[in-house]
N, CA, C and O atoms as a Tinker XYZ file with bonds, in Angstrom:
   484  protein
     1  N      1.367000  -22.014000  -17.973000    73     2
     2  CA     2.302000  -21.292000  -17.122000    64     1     3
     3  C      3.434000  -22.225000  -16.677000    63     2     4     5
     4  O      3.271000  -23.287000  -16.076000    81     3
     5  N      4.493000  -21.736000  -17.017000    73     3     6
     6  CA     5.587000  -22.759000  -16.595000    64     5     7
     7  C      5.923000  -22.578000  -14.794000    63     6     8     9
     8  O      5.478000  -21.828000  -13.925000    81     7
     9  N      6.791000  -23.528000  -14.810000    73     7    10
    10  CA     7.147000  -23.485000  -12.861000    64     9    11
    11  C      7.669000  -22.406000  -12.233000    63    10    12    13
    12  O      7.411000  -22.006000  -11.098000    81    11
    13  N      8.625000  -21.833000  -13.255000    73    11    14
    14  CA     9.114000  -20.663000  -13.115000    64    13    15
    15  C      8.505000  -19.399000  -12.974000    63    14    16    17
    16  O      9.038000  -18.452000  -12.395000    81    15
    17  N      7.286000  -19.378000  -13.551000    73    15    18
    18  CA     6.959000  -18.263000  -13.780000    64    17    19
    19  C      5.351000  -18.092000  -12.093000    63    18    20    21
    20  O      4.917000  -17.079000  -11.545000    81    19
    21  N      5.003000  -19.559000  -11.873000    73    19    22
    22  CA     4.411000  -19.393000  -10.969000    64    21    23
    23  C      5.212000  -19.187000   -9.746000    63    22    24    25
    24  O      4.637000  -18.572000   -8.847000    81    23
    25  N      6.729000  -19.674000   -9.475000    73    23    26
    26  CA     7.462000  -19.130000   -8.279000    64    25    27
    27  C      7.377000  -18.034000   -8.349000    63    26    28    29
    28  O      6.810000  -17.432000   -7.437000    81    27
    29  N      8.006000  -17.208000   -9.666000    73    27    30
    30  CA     7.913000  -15.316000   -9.344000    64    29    31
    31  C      6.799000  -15.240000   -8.906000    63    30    32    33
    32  O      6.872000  -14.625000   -7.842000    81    31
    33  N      5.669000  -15.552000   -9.148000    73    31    34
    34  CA     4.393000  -14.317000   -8.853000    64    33    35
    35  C      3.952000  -14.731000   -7.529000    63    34    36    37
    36  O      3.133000  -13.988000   -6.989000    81    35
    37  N      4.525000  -16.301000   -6.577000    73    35    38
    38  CA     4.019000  -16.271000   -5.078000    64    37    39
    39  C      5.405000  -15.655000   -4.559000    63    38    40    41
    40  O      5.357000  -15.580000   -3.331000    81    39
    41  N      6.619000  -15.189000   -5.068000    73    39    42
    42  CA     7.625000  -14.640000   -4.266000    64    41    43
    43  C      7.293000  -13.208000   -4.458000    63    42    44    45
    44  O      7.432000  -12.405000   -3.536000    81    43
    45  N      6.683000  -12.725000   -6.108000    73    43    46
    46  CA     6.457000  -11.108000   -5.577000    64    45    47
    47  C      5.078000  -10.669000   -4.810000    63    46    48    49
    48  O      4.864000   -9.545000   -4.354000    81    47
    49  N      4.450000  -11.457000   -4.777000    73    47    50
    50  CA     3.119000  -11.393000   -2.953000    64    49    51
    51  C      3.959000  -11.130000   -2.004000    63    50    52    53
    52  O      3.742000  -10.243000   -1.178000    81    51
    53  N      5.206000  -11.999000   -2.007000    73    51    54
    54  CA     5.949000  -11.946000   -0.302000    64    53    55
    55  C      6.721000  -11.207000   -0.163000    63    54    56    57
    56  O      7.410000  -11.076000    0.848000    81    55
    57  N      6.787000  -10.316000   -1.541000    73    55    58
    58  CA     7.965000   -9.214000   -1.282000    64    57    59
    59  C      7.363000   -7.895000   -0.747000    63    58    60    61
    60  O      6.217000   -7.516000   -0.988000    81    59
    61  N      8.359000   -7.180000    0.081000    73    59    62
    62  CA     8.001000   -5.884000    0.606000    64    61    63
    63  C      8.054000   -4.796000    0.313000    63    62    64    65
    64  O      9.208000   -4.371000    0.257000    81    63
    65  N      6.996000   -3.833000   -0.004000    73    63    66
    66  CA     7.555000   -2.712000   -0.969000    64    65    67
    67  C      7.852000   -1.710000    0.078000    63    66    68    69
    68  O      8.495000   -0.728000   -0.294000    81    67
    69  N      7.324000   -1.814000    1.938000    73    67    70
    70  CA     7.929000   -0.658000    2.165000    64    69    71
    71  C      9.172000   -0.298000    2.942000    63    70    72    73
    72  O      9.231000    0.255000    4.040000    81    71
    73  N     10.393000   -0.816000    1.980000    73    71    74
    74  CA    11.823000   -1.232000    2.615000    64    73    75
    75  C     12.344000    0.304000    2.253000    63    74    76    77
    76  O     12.198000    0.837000    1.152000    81    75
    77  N     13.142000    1.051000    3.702000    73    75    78
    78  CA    13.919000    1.878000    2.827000    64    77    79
    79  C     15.246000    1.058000    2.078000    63    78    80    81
    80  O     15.690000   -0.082000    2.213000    81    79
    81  N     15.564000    2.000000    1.391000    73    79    82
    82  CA    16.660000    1.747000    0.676000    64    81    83
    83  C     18.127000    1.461000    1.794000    63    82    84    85
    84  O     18.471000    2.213000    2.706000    81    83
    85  N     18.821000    0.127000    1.371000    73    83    86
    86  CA    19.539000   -0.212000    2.527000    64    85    87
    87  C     21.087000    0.221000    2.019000    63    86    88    89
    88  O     21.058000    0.589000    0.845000    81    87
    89  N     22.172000    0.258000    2.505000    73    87    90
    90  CA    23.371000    0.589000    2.061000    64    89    91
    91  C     24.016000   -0.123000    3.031000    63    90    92    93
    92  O     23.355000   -0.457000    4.014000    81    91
    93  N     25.560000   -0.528000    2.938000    73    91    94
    94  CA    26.780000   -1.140000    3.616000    64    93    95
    95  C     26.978000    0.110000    4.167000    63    94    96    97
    96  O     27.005000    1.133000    3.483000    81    95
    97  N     27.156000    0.079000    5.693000    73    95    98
    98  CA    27.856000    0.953000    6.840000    64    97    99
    99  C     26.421000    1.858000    7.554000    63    98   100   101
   100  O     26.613000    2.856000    8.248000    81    99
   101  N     24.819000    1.259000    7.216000    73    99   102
   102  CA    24.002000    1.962000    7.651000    64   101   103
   103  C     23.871000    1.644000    9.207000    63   102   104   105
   104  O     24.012000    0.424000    9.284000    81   103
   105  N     23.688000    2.110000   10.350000    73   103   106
   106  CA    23.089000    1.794000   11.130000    64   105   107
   107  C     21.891000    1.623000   11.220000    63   106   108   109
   108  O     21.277000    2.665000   10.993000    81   107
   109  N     21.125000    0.590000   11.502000    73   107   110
   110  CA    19.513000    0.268000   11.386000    64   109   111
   111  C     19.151000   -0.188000   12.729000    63   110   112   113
   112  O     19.985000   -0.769000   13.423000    81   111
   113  N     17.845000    0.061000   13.179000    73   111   114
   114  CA    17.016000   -0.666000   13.834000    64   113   115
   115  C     16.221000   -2.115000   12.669000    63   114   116   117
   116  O     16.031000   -1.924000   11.467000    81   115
   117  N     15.884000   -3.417000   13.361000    73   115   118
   118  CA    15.425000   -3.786000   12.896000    64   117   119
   119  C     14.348000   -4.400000   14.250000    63   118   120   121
   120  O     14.704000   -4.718000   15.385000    81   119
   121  N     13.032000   -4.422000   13.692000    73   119   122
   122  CA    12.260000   -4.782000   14.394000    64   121   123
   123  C     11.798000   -6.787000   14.014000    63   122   124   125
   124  O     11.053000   -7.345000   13.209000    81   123
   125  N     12.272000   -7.025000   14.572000    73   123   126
   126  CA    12.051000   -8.915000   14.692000    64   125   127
   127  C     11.159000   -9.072000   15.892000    63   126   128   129
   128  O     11.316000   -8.577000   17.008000    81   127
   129  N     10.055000   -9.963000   15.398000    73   127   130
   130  CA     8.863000  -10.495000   15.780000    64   129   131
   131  C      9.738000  -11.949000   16.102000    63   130   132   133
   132  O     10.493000  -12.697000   15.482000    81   131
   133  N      8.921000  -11.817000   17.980000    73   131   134
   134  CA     9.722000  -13.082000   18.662000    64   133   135
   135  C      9.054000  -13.603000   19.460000    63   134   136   137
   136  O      8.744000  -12.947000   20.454000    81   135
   137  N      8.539000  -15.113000   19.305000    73   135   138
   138  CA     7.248000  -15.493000   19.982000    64   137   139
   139  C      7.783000  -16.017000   21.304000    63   138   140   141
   140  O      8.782000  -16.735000   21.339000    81   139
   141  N      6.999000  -15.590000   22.578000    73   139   142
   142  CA     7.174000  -16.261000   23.590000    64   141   143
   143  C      5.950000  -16.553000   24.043000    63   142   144   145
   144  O      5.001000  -15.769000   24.075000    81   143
   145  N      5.957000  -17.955000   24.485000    73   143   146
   146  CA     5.173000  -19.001000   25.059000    64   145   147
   147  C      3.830000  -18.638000   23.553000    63   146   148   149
   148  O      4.159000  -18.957000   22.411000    81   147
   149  N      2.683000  -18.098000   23.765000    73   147   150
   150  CA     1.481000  -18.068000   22.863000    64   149   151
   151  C      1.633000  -16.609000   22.359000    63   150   152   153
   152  O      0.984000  -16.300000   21.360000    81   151
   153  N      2.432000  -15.674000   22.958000    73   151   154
   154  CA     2.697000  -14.269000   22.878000    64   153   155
   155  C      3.353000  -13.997000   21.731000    63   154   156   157
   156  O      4.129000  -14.773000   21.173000    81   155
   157  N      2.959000  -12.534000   21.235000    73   155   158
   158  CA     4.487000  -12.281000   20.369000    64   157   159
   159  C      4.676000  -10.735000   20.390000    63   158   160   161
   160  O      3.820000   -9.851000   20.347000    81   159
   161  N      6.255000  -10.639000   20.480000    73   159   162
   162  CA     6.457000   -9.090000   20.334000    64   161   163
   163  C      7.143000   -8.335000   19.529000    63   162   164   165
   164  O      7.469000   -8.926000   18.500000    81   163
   165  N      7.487000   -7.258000   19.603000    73   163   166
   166  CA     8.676000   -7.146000   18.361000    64   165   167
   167  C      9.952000   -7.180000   19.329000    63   166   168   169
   168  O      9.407000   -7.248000   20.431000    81   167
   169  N     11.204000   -7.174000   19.539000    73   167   170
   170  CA    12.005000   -6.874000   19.774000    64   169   171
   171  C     12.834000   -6.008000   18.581000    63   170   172   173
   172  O     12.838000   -6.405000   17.415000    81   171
   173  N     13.484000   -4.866000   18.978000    73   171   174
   174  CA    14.228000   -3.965000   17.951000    64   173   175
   175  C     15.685000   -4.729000   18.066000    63   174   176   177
   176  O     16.095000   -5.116000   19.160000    81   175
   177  N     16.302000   -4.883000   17.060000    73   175   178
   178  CA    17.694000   -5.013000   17.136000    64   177   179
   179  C     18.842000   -3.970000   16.381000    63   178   180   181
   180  O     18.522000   -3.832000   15.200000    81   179
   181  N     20.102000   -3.191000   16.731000    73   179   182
   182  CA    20.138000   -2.113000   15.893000    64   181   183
   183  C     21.662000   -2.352000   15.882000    63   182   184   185
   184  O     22.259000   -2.924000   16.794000    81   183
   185  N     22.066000   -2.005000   15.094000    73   183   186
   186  CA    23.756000   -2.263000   14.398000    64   185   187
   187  C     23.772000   -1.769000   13.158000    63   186   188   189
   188  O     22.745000   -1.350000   12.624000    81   187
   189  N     25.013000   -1.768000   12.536000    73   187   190
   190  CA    25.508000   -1.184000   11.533000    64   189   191
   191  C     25.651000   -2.558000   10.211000    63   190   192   193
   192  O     26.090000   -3.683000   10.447000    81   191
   193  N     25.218000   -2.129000    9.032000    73   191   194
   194  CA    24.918000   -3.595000    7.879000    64   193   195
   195  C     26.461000   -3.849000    7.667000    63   194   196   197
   196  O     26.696000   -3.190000    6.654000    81   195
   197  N     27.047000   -4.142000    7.864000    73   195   198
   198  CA    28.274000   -5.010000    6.898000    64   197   199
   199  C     28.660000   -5.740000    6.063000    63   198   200   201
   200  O     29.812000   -5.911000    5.664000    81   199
   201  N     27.155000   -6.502000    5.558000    73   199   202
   202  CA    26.762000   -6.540000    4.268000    64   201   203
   203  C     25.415000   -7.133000    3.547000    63   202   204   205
   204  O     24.343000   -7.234000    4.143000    81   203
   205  N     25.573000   -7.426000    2.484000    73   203   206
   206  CA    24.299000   -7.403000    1.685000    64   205   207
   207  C     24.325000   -8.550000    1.002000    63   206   208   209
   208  O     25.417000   -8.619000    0.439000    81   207
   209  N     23.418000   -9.837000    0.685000    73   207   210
   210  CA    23.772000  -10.750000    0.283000    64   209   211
   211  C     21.972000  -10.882000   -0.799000    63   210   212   213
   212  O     20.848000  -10.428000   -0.584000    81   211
   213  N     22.647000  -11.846000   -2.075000    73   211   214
   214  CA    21.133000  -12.380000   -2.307000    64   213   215
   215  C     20.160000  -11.347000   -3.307000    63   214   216   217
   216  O     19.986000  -10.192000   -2.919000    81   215
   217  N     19.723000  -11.668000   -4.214000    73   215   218
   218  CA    18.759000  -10.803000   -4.614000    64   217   219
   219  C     16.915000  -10.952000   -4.931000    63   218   220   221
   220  O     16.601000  -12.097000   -5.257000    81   219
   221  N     15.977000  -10.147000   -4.879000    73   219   222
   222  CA    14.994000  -10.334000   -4.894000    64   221   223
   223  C     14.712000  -10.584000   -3.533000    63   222   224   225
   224  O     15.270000   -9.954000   -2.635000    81   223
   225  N     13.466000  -11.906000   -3.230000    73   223   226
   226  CA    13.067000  -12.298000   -2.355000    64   225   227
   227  C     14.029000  -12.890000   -1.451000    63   226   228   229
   228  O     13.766000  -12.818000   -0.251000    81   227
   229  N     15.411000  -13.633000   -1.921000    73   227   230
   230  CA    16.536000  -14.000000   -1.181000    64   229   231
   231  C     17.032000  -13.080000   -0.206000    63   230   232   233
   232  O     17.560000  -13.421000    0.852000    81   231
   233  N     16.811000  -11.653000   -0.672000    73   231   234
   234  CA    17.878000  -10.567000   -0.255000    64   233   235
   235  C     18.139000  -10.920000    1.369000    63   234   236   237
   236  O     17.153000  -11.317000    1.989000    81   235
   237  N     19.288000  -10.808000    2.020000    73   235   238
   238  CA    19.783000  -10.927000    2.885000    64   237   239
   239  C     20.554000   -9.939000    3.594000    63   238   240   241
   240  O     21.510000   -9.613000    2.890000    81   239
   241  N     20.533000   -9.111000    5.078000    73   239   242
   242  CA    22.031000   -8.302000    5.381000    64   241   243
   243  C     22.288000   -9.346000    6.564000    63   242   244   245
   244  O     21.670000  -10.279000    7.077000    81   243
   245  N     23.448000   -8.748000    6.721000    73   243   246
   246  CA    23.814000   -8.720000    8.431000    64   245   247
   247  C     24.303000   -7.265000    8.894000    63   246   248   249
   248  O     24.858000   -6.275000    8.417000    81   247
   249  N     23.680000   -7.796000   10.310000    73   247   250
   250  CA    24.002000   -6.778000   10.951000    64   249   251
   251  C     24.661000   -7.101000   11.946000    63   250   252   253
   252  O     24.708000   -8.196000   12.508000    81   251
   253  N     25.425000   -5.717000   12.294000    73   251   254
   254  CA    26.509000   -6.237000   13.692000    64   253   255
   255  C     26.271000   -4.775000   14.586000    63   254   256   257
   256  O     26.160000   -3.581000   14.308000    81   255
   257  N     26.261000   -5.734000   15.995000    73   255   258
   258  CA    26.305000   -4.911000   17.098000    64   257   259
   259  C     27.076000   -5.510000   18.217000    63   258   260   261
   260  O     27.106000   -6.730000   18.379000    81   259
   261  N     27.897000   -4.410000   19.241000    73   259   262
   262  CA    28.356000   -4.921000   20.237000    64   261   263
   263  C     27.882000   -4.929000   21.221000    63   262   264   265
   264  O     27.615000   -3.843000   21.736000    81   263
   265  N     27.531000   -6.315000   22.002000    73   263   266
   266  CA    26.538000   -5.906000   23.221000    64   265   267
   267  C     27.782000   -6.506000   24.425000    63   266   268   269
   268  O     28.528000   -7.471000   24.263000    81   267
   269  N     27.721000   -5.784000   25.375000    73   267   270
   270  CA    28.419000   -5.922000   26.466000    64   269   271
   271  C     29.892000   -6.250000   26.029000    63   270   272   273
   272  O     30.383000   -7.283000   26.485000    81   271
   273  N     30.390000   -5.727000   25.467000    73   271   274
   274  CA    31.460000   -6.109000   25.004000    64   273   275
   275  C     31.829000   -7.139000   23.770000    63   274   276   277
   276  O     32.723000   -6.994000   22.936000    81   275
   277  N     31.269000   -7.780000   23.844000    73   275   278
   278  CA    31.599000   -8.468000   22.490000    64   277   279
   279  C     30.249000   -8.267000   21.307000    63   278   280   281
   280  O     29.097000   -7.851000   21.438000    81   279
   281  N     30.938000   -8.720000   20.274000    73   279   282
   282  CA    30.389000   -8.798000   19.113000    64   281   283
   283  C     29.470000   -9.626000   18.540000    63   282   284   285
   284  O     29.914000  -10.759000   18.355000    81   283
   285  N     28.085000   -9.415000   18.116000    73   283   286
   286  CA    27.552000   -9.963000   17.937000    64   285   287
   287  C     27.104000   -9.532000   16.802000    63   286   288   289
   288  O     27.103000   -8.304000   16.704000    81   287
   289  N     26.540000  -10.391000   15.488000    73   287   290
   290  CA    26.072000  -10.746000   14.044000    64   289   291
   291  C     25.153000  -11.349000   14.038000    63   290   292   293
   292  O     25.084000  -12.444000   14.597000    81   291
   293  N     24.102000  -10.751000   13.345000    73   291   294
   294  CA    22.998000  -11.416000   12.952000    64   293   295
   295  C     22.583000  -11.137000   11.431000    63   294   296   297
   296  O     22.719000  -10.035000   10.900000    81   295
   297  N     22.018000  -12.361000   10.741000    73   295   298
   298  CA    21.459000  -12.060000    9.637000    64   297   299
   299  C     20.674000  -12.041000    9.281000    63   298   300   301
   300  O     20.273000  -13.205000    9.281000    81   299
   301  N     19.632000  -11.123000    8.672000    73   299   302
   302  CA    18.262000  -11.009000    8.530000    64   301   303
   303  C     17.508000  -11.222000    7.137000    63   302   304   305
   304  O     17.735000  -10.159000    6.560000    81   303
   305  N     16.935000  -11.806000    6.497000    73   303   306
   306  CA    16.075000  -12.282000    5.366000    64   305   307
   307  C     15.255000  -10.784000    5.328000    63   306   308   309
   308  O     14.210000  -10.564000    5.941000    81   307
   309  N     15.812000  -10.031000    4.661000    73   307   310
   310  CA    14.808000   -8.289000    4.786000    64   309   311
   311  C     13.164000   -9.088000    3.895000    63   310   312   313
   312  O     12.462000   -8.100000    3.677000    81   311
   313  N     12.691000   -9.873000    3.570000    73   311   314
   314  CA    11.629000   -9.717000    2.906000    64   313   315
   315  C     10.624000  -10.975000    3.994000    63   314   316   317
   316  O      9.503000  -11.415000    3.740000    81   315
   317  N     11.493000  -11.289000    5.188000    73   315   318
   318  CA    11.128000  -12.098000    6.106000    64   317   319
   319  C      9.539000  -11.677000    6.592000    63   318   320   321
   320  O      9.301000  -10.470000    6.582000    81   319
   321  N      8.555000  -12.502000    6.971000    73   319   322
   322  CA     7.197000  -12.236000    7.962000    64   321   323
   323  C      7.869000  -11.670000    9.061000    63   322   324   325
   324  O      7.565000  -10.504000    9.314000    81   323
   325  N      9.035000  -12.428000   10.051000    73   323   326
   326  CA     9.473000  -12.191000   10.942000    64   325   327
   327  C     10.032000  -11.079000   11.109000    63   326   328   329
   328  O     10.525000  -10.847000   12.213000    81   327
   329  N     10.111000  -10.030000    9.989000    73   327   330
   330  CA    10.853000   -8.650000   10.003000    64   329   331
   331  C      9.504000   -7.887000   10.128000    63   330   332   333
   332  O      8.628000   -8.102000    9.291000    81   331
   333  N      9.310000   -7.037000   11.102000    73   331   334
   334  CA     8.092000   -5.942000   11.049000    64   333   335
   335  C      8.787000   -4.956000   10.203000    63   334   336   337
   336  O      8.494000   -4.637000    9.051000    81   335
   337  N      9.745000   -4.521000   10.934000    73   335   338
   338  CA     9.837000   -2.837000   10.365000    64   337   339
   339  C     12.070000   -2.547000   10.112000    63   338   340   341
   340  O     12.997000   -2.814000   10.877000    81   339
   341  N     12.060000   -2.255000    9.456000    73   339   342
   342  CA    13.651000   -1.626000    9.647000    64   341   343
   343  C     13.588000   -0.190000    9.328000    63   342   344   345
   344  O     12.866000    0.295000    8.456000    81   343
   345  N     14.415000    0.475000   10.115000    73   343   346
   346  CA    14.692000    1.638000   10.083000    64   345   347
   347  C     15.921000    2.385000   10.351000    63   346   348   349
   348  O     16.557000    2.433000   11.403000    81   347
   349  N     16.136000    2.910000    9.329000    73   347   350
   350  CA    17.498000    3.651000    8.802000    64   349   351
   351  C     17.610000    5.126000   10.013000    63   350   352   353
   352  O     16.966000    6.174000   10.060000    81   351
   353  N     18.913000    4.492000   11.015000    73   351   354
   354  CA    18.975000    5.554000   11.962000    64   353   355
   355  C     20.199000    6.425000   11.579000    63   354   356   357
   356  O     20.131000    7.573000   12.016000    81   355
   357  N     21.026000    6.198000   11.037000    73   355   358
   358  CA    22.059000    7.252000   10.389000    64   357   359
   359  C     22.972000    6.412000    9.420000    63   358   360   361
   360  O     23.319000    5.259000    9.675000    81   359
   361  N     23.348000    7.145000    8.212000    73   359   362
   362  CA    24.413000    6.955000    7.471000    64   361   363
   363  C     25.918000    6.854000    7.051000    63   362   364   365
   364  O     26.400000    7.982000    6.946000    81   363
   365  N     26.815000    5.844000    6.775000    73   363   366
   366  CA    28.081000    6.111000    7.061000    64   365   367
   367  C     28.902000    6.052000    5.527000    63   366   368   369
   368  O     28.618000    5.415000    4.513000    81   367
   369  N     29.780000    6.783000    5.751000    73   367   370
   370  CA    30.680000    6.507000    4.604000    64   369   371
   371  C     31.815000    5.578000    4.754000    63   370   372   373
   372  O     32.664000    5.684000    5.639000    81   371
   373  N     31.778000    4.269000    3.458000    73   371   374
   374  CA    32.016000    3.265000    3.669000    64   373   375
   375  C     32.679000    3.706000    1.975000    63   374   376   377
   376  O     32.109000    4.402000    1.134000    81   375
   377  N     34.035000    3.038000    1.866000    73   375   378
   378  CA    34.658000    2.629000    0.485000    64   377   379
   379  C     34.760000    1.045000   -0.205000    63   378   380   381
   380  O     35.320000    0.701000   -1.246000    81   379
   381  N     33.948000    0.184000    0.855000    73   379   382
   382  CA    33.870000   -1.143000    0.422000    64   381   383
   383  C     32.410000   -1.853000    0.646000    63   382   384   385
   384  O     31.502000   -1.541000    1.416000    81   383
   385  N     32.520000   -3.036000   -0.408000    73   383   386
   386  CA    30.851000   -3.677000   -0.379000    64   385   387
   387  C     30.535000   -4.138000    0.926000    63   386   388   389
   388  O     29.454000   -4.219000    1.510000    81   387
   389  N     31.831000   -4.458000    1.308000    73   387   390
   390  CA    31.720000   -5.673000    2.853000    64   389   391
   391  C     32.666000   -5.194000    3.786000    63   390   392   393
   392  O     33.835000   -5.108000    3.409000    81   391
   393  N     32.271000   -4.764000    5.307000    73   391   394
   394  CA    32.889000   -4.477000    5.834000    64   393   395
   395  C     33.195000   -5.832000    7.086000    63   394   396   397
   396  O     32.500000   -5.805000    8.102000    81   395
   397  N     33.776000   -6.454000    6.996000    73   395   398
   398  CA    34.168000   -7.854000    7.549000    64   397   399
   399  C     35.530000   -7.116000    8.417000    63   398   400   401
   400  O     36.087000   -7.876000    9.209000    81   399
   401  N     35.891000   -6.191000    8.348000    73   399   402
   402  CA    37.183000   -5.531000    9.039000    64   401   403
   403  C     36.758000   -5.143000   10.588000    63   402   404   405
   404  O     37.315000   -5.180000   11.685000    81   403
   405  N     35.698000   -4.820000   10.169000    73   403   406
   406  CA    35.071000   -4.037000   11.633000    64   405   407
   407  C     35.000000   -5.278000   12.783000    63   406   408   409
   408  O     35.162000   -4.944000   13.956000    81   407
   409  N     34.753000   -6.752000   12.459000    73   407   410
   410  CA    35.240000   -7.612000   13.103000    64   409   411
   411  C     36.687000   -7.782000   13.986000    63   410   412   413
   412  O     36.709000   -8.470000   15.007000    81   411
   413  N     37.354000   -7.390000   13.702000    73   411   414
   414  CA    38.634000   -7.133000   14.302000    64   413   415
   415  C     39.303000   -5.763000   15.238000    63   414   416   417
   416  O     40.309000   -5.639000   15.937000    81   415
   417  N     38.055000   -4.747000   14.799000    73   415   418
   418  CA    38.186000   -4.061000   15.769000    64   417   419
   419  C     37.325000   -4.002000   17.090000    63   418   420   421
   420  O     36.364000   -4.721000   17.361000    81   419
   421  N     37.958000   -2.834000   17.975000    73   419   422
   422  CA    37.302000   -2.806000   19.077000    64   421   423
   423  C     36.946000   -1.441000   19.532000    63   422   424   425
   424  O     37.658000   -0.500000   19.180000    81   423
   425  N     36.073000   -1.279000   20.165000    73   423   426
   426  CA    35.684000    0.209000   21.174000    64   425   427
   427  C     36.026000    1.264000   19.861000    63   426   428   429
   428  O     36.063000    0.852000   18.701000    81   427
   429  N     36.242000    2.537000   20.200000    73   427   430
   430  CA    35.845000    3.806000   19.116000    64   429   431
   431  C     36.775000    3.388000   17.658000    63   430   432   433
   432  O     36.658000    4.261000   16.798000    81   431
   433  N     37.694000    2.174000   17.234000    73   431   434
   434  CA    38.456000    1.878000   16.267000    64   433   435
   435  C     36.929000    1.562000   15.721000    63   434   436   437
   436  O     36.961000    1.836000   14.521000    81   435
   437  N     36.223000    1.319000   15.910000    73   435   438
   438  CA    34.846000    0.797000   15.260000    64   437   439
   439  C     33.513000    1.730000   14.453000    63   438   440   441
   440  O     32.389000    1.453000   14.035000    81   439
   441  N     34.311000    2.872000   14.519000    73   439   442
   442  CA    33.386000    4.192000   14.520000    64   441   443
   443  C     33.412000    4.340000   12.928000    63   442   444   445
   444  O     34.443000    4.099000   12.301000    81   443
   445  N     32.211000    4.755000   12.293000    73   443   446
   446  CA    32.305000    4.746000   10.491000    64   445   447
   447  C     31.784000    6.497000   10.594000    63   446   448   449
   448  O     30.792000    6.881000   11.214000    81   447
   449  N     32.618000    7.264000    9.916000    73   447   450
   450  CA    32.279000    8.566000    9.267000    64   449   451
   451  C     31.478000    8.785000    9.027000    63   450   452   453
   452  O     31.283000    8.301000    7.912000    81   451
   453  N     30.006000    9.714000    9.623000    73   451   454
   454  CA    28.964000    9.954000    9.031000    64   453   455
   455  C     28.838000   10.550000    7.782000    63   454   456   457
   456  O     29.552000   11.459000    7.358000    81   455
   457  N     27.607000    9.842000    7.012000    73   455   458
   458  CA    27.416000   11.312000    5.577000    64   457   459
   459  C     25.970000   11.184000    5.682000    63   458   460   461
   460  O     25.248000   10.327000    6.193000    81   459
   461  N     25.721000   12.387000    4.990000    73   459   462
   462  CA    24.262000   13.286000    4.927000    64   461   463
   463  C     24.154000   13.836000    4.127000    63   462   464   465
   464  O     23.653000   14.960000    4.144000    81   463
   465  N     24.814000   12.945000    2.577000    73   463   466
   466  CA    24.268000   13.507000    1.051000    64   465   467
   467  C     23.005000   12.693000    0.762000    63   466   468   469
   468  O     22.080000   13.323000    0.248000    81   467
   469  N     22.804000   11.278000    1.033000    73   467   470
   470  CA    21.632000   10.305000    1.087000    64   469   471
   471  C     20.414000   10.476000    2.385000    63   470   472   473
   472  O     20.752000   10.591000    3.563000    81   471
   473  N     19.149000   10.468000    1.986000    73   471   474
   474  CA    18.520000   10.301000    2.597000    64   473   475
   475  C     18.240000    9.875000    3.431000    63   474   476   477
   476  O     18.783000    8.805000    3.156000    81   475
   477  N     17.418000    9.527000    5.243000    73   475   478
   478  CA    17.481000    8.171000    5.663000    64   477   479
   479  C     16.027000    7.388000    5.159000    63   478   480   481
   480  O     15.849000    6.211000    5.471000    81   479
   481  N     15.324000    7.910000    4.603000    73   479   482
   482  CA    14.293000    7.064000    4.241000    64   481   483
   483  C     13.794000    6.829000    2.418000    63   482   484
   484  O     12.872000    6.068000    2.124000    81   483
């Protein structure tokens, strides 16, 4: 067995089969496991993907949300331990891979067109 072929088979153990299907402009919850002191909980975090990076076990989004006014980005490893659960809370219609624009806006300029030809799960 070459080296290669033993990385695939401990990266497809760590991969997750029960991901919905993710898209650019989704709003998601994501549930991140966050240890305090000996404890651990999930905390949900929820924003809209702006994009998608990485494939396979790499796969990567970010997500963006505005909390108290400003903007905040985070990026999440979707095939992470630290990811419990994501969940697809509504769909937007988006004409680009990466929405890096939405950075520059503010308050309802930030709003993406719903659609409801795709599923959310």
């Amino acid at each position: 067995m070459h080296a290669q072929e033993i990385i695939r088979s401990i990266e497809a153990e760590q991969m997750k089969s029960n991901l919905p299907t993710l898209y650019i402009g989704d709003t998601v919850k994501v549930g991140v496991i966050i240890q305090e002191g000996g404890k651990e909980r999930t905390q949900p975090y929820e924003g809209v993907i702006i994009a998608r990076r990485g494939a396979g076990i790499n796969q990567n989004i970010t997500v963006r949300k505005t909390f108290q006014g400003v903007g905040v980005e985070r990026v999440f490893l979707i095939h992470s331990p630290r990811i419990e659960s994501i969940k697809v809370l509504r769909r937007a219609k988006v004409r680009r891979a990466k929405l890096y624009y939405l950075r520059d806006r503010i308050g309802k300029a930030t709003r993406l067109k719903q659609r409801f030809d795709r599923p959310l799960q």
